[in-house]
MIDOSE-1310 file (N, C-alpha, C; in nm, 2 decimals, decimal comma, always signed):
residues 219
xxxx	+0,18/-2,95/+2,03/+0,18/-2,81/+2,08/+0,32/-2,76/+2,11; +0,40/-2,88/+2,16/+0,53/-2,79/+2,20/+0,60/-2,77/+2,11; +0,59/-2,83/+1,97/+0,66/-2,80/+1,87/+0,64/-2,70/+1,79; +0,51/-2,65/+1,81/+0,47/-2,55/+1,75/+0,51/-2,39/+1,83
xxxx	+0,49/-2,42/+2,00/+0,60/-2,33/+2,08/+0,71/-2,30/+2,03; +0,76/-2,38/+1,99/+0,96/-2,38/+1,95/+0,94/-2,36/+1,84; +0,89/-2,36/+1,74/+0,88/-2,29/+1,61/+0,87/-2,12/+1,62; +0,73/-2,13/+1,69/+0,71/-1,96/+1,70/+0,86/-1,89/+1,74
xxxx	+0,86/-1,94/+1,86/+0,98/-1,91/+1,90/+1,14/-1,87/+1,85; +1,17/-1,96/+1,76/+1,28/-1,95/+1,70/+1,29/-1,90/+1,58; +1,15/-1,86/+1,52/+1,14/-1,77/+1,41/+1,00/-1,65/+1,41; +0,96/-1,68/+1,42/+0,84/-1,52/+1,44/+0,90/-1,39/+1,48
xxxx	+0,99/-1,40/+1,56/+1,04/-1,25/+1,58/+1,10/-1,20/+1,44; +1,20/-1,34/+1,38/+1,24/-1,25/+1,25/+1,12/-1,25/+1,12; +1,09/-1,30/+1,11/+0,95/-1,35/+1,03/+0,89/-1,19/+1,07; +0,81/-1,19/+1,16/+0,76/-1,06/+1,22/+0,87/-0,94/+1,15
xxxx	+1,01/-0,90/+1,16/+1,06/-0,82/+1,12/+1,05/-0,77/+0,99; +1,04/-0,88/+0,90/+1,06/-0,90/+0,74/+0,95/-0,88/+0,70; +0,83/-0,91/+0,79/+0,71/-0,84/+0,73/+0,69/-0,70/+0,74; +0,75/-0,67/+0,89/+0,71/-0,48/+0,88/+0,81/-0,41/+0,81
xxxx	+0,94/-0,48/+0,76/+1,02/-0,45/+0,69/+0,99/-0,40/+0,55; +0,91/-0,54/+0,44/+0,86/-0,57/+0,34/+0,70/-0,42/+0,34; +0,64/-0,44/+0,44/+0,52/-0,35/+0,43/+0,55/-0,20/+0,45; +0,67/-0,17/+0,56/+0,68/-0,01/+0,57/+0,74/+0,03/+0,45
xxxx	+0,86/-0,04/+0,39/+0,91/+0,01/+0,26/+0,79/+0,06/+0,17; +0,72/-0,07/+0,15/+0,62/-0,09/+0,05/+0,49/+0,05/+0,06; +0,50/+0,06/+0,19/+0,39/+0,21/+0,21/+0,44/+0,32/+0,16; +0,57/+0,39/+0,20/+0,66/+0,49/+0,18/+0,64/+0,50/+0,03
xxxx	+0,70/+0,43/-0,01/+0,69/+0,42/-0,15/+0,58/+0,44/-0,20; +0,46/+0,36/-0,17/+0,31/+0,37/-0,19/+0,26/+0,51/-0,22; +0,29/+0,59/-0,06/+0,23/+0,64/-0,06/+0,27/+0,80/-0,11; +0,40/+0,82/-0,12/+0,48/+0,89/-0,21/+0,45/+0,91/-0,34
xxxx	+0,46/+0,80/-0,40/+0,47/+0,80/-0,55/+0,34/+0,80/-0,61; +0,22/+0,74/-0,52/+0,11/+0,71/-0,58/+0,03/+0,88/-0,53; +0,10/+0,95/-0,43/+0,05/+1,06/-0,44/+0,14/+1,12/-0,54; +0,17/+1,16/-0,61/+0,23/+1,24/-0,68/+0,11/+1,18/-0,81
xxxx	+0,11/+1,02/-0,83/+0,03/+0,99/-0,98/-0,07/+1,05/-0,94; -0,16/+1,04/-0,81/-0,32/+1,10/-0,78/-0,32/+1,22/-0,81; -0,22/+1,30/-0,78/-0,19/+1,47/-0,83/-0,19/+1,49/-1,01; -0,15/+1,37/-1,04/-0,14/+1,40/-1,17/-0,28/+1,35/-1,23
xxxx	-0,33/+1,26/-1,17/-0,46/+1,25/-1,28/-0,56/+1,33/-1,22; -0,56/+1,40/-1,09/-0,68/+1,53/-1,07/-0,64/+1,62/-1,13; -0,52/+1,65/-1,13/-0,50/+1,78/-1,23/-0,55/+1,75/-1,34; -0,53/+1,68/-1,46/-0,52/+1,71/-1,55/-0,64/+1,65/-1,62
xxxx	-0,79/+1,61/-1,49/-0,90/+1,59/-1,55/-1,01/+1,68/-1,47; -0,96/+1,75/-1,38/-1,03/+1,89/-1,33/-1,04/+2,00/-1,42; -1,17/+2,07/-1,44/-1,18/+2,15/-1,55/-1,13/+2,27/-1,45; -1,09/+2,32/-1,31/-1,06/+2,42/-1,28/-0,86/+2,47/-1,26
xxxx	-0,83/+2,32/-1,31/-0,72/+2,31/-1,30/-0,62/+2,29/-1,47; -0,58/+2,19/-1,47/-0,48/+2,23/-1,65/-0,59/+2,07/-1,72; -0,63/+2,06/-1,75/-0,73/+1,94/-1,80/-0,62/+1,87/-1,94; -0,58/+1,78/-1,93/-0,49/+1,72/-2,04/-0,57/+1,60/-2,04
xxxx	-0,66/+1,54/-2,16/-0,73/+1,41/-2,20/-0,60/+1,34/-2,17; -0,51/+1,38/-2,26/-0,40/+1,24/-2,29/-0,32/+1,19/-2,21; -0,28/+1,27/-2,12/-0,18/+1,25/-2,00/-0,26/+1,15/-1,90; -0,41/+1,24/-1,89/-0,50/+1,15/-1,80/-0,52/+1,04/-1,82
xxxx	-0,54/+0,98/-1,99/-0,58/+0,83/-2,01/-0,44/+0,78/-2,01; -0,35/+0,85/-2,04/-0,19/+0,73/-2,06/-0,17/+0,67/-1,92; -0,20/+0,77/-1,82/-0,17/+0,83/-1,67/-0,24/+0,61/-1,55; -0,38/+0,70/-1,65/-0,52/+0,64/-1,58/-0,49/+0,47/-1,61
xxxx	-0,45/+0,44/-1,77/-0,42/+0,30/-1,82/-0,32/+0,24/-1,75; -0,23/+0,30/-1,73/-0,07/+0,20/-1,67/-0,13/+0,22/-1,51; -0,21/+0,27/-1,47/-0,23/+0,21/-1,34/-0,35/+0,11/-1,31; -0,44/+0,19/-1,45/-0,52/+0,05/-1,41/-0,48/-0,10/-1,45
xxxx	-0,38/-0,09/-1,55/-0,31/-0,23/-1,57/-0,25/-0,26/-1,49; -0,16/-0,23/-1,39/-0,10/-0,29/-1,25/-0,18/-0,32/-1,17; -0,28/-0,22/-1,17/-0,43/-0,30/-1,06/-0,49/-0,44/-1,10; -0,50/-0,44/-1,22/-0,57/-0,54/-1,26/-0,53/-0,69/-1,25
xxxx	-0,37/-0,66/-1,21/-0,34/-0,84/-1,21/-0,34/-0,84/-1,09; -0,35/-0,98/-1,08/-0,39/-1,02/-0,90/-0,25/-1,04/-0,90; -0,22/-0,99/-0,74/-0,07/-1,00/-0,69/-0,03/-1,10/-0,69; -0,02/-1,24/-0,70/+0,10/-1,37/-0,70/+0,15/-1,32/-0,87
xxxx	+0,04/-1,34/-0,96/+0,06/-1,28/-1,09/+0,14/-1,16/-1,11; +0,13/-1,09/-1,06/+0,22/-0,96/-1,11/+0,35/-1,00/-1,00; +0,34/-1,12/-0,93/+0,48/-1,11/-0,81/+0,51/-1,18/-0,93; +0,49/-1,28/-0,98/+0,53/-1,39/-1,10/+0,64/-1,29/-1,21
xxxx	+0,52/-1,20/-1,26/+0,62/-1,14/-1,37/+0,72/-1,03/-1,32; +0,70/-0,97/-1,19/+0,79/-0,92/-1,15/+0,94/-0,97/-1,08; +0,97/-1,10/-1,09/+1,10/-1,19/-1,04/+1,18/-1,14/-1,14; +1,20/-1,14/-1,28/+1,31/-1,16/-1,34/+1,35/-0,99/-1,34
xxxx	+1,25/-0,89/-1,32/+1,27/-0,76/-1,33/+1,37/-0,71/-1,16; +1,33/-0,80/-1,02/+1,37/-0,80/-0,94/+1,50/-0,85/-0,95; +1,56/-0,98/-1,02/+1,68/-1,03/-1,01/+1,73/-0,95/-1,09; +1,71/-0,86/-1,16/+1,82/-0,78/-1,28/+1,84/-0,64/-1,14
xxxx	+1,77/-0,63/-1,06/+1,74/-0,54/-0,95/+1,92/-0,56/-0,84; +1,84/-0,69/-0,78/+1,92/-0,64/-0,64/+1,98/-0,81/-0,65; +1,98/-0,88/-0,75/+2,02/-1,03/-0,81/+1,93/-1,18/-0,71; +1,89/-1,15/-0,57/+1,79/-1,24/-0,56/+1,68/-1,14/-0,50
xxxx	+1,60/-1,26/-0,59/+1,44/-1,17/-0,57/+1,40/-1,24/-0,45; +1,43/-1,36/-0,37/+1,38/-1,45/-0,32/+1,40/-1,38/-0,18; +1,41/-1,27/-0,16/+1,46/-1,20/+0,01/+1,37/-1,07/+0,04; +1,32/-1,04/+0,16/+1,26/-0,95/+0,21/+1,24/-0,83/+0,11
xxxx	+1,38/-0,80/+0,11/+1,42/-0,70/+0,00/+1,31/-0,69/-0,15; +1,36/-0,85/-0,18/+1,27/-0,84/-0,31/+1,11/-0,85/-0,32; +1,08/-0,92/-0,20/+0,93/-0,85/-0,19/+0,91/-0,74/-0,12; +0,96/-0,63/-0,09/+0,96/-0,53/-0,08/+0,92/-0,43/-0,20
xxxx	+1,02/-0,46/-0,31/+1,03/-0,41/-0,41/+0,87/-0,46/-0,50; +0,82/-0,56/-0,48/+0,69/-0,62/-0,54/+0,59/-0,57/-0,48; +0,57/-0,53/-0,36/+0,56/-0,48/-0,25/+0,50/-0,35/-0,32; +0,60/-0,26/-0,35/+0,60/-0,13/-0,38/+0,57/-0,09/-0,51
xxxx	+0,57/-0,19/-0,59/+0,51/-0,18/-0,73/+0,42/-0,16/-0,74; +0,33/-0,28/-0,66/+0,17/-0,31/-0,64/+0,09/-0,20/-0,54; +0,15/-0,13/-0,46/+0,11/-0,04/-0,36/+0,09/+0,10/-0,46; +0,17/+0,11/-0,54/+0,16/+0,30/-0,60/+0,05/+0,27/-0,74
xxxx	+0,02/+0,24/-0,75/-0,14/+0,23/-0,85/-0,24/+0,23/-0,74; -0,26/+0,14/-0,61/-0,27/+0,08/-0,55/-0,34/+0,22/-0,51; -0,26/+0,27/-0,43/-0,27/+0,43/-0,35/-0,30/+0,52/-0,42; -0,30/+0,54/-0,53/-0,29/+0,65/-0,68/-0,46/+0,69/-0,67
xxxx	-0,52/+0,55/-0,71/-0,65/+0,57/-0,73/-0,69/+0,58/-0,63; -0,64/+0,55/-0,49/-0,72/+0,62/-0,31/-0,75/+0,74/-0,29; -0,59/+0,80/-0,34/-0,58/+0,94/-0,31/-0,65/+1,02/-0,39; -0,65/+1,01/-0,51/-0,73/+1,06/-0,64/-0,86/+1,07/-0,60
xxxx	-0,97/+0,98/-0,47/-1,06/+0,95/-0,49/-1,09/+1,01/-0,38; -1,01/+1,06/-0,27/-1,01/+1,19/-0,17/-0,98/+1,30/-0,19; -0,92/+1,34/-0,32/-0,87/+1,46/-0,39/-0,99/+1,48/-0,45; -1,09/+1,43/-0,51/-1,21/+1,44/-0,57/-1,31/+1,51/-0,48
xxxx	-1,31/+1,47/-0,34/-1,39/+1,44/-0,27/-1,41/+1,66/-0,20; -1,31/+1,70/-0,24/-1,26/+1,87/-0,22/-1,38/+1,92/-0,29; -1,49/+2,03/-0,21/-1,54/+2,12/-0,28/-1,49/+2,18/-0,35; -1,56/+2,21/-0,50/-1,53/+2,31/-0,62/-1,54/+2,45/-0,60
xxxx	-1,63/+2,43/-0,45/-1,65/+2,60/-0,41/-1,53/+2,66/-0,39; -1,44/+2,53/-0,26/-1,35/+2,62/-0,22/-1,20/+2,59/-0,29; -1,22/+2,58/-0,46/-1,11/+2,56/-0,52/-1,13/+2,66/-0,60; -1,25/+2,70/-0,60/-1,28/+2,82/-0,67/-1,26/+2,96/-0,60
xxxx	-1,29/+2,97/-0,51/-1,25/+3,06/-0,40/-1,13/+3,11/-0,39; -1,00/+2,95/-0,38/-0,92/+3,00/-0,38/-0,84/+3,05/-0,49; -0,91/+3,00/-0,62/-0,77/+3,04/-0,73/-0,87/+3,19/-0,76; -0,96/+3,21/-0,72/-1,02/+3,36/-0,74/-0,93/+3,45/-0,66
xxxx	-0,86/+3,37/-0,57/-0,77/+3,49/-0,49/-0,63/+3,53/-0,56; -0,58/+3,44/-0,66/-0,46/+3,43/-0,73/-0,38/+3,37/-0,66; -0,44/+3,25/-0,59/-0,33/+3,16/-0,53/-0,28/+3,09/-0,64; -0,13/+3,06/-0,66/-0,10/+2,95/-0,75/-0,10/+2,80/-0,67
xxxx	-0,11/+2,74/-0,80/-0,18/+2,55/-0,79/-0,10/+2,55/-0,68; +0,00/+2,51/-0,69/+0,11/+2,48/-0,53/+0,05/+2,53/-0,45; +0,00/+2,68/-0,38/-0,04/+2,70/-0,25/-0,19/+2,62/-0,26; -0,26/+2,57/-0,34/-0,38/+2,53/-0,35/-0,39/+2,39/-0,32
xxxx	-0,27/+2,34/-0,35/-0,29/+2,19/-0,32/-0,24/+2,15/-0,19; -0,17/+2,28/-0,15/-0,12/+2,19/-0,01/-0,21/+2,33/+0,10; -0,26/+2,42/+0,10/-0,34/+2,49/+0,17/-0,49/+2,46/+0,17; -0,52/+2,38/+0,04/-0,70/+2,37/+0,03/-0,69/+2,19/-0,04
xxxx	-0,69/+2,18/-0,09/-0,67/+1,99/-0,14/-0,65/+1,92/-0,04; -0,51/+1,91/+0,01/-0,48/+1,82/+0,06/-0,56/+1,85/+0,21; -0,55/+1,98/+0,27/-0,61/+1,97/+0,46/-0,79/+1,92/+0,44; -0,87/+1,94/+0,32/-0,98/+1,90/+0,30/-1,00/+1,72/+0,28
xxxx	-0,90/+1,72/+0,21/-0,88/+1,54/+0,18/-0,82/+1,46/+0,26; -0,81/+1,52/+0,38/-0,69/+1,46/+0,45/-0,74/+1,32/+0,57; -0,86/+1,32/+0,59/-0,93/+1,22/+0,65/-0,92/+1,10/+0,54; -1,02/+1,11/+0,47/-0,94/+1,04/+0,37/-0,85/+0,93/+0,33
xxxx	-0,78/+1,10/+0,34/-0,63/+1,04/+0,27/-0,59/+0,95/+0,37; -0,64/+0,97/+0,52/-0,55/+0,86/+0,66/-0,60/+0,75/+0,58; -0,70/+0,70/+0,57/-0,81/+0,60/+0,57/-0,75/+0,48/+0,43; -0,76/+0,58/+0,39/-0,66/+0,51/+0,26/-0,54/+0,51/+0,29
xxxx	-0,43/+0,54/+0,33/-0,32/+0,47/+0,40/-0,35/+0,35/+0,46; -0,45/+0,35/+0,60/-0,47/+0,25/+0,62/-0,52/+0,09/+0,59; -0,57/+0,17/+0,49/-0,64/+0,02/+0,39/-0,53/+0,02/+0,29; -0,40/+0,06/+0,27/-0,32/+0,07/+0,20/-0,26/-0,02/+0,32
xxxx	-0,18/-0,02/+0,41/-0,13/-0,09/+0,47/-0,20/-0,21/+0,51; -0,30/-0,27/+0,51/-0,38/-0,35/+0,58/-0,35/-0,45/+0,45; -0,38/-0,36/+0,36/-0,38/-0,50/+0,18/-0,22/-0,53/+0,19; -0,14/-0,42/+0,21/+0,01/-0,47/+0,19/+0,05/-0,61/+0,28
xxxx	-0,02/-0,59/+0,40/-0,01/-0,67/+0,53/-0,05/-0,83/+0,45; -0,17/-0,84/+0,38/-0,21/-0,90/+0,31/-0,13/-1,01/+0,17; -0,08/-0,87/+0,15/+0,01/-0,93/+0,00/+0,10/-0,99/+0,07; +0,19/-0,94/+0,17/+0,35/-0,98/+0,21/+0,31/-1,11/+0,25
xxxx	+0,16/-1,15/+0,26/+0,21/-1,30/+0,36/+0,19/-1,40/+0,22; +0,13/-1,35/+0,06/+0,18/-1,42/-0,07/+0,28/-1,41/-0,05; +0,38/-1,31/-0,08/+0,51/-1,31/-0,07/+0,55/-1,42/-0,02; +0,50/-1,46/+0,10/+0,60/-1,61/+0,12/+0,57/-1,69/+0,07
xxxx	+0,50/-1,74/-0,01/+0,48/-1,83/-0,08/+0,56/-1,90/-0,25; +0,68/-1,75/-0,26/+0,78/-1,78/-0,33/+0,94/-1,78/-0,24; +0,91/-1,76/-0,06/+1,02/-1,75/+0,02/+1,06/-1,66/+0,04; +1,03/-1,57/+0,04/+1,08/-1,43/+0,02/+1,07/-1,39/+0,18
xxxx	+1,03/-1,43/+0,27/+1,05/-1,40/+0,41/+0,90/-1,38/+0,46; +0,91/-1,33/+0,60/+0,77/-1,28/+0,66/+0,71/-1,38/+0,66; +0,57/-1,32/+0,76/+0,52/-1,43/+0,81/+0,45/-1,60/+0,71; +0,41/-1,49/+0,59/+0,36/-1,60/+0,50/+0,44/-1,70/+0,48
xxxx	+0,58/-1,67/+0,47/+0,68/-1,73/+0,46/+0,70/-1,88/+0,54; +0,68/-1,81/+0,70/+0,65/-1,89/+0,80/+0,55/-1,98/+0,80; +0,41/-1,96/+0,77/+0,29/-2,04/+0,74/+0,35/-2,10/+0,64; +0,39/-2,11/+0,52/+0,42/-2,20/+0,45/+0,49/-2,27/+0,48
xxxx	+0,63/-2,24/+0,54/+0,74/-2,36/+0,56/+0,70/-2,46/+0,62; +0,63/-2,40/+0,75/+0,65/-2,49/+0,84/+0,51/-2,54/+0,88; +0,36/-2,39/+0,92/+0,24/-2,44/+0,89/+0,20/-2,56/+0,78; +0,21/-2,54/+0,66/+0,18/-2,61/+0,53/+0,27/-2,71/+0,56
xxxx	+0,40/-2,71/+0,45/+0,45/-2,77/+0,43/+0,52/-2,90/+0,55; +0,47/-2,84/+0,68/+0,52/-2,95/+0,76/+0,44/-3,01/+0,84; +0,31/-2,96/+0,79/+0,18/-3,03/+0,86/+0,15/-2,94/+0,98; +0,26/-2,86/+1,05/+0,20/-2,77/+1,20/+0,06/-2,67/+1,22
xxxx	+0,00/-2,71/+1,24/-0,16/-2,65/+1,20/-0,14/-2,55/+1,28; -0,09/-2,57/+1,45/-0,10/-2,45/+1,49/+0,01/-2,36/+1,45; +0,09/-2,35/+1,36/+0,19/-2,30/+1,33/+0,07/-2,15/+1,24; -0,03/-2,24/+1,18/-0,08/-2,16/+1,09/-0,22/-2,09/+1,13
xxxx	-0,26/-2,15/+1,23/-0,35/-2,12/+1,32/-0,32/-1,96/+1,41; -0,21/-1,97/+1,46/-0,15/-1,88/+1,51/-0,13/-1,70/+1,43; -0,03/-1,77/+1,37/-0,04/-1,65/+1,21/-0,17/-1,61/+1,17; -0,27/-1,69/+1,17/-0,39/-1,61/+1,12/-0,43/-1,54/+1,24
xxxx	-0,41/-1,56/+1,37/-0,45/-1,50/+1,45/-0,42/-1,41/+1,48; -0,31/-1,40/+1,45/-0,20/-1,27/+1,48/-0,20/-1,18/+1,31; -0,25/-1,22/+1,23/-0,29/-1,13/+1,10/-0,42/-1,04/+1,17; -0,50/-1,10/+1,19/-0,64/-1,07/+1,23/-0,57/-0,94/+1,37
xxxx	-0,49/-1,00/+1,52/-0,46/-0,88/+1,59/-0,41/-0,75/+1,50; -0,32/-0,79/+1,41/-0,25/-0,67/+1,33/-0,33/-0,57/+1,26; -0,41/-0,66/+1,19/-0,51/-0,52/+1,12/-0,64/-0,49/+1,26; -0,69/-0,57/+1,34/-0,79/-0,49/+1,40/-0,71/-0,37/+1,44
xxxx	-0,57/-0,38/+1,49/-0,48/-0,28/+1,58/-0,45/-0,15/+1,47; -0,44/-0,18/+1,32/-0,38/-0,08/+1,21/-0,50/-0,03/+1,20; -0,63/-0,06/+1,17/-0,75/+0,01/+1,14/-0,83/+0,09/+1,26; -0,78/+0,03/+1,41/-0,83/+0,10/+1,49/-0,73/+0,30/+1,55
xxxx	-0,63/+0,20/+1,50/-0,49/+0,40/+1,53/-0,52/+0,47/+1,40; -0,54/+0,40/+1,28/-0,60/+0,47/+1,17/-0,72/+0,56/+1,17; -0,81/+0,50/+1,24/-0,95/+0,54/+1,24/-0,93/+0,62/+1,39; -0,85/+0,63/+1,48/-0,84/+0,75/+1,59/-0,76/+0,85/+1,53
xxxx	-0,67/+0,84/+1,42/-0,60/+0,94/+1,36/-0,66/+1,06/+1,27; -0,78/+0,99/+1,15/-0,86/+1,03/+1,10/-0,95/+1,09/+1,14; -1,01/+1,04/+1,26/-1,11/+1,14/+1,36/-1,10/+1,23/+1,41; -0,94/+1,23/+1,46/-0,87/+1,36/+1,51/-0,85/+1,50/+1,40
xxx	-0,87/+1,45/+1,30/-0,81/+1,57/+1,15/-0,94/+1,62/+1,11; -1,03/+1,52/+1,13/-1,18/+1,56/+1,08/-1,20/+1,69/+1,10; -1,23/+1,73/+0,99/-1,26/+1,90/+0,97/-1,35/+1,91/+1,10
């Protein structure tokens, strides 16, 4: 027990850092980029909006192929793409960047799937007034989708939370990192005991400010 004290101790705070490090990057990015792709595949498979088959399947394929590999797997092929990156992949940084890859497909199809969720009435309504797409998406889309859209951030963060502790399992920092070195690999059970307990505090705490945030927007 006391060696597992002095472990926590002398590394969980940084451990702890490298994960919110690794997961806030990895959201921003997420949720950025993967709204811009959700913009692009509602637009252009809405018949009230510019409908493009091709854009939509080119769009729809390269995200559902990032989805489809399970993350150690796509962390696997994404190392040599990271070291041509930032030269070691083996640091916060570089699961950050793995991080962020796997988050914007990830978030693409969330948002897409709250963007769907917008009555046709009042998308019709509005472009009956001669609002252009821009005032439409951020006046009627987005404030309708916007519960949502919290909710899927949050299960966006909660899986990142998730992925970052694979991430240590190639060293790359954060807590997983921690359960491996010293949980696993050194036999400290409570080392890994702890960590899961403290995974479990983190998401009850992310899904409960999530779910009072989204309440509050509720139309």
């Amino acid at each position: 027990m006391s060696d597992t004290i002095e472990i926590l101790q002398d590394n969980l705070g940084q451990a702890l850092w490298d994960t919110f490090y690794m997961v806030g990057i990895a959201t921003v990015v997420g949720v950025v980029l993967g709204t811009a792709l959700a913009l692009l595949l509602y637009l252009t498979q809405h018949r009230l909006f510019t409908p493009n088959r091709v854009v939509n399947e080119v769009i729809g394929f390269v995200v559902n192929a990032i989805r489809s590999m399970p993350f150690l797997i796509l962390l696997v092929v994404l190392i040599p793409l990271i070291q041509l990156l930032i030269g070691d992949p083996y640091t916060p940084t570089g699961g950050a960047i793995a991080l962020s890859i796997a988050a914007v497909p990830f978030f693409a199809r969330i948002a897409e799937s709250s963007f769907c969720e917008v009555d046709d009435g009042l998308l019709e309504a509005a472009i009956s007034t001669g609002a252009p797409t821009r005032q439409i998406i951020f006046g009627a889309i987005f404030p309708q989708a916007l519960p949502s859209f919290i909710r899927g951030i949050v299960l966006t963060i909660i899986s990142l939370l998730g992925y970052s502790a694979m991430v240590g399992t190639i060293g790359a920092g954060g807590i997983g990192d921690l359960a491996i070195q010293y949980g696993y690999n050194r036999y400290e059970t409570g080392v890994l005991v702890a960590i899961v307990l403290l995974l479990i505090v983190l998401v009850q705490l992310i899904q409960w400010i999530g779910d009072r945030i989204a309440l509050k927007v509720t139309h």
